[in-house]
N, C-alpha and C positions, 0 to 999 in steps of 0.2 A: 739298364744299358741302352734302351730301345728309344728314350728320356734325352740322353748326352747325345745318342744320333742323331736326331732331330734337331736338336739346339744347335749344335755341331753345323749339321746340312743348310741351317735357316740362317746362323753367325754368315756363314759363308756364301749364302745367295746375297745377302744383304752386303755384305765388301764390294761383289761384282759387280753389283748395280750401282753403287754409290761411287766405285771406279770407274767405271764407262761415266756415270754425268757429270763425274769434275773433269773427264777429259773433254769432253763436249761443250764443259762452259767455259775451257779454256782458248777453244777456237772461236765460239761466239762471241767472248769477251773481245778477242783481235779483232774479232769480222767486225764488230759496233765500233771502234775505234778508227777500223779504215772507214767505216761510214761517216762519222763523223770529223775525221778530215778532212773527208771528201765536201761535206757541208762547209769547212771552213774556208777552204778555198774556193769554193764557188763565192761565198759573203766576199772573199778578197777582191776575186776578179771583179763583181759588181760593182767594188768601190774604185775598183782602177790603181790601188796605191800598187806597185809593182814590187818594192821591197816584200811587203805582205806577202803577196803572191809566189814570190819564189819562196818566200819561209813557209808558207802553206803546203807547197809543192814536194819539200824539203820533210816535213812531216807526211803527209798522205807517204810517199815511197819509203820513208820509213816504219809505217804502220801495215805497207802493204808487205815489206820482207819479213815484219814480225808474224803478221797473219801466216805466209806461205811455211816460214819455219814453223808454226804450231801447227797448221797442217802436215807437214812431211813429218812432225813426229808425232801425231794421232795416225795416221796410216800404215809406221813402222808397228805401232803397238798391237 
């Protein structure tokens, strides 16, 4: 009996831990994506093409609402 409690208690620490770091790498994942928009419009503006530049712009504020939505719901959880 003493055997299935421990299996039991160990099954179960091992969920919690692997549930907290897929919620963690699902904010880092958004947070590298605004990072990396943010790199792509900076490349834009260096070139000066201005289409580019709003489409860049267009993506970074898009990467930046999906970061904050995965934030507000890692902090409900």
């Amino acid at each position: 009996m003493k055997t299935k409690q421990w299996i039991s208690a160990f099954a179960l620490a091992a969920l919690m831990v692997t549930t907290q770091v897929a919620c963690d790498s699902k904010t880092e994942n958004k947070a590298e994506e605004v990072q990396d928009a943010q790199e792509d419009l900076n490349e834009a503006r260096a070139e000066g093409d201005t289409s580019e530049v709003r489409d860049e712009k267009q993506e970074l504020n898009e990467a930046k609402a999906e970061y904050d939505s995965a934030a507000k719901n890692e902090r409900r959880d």
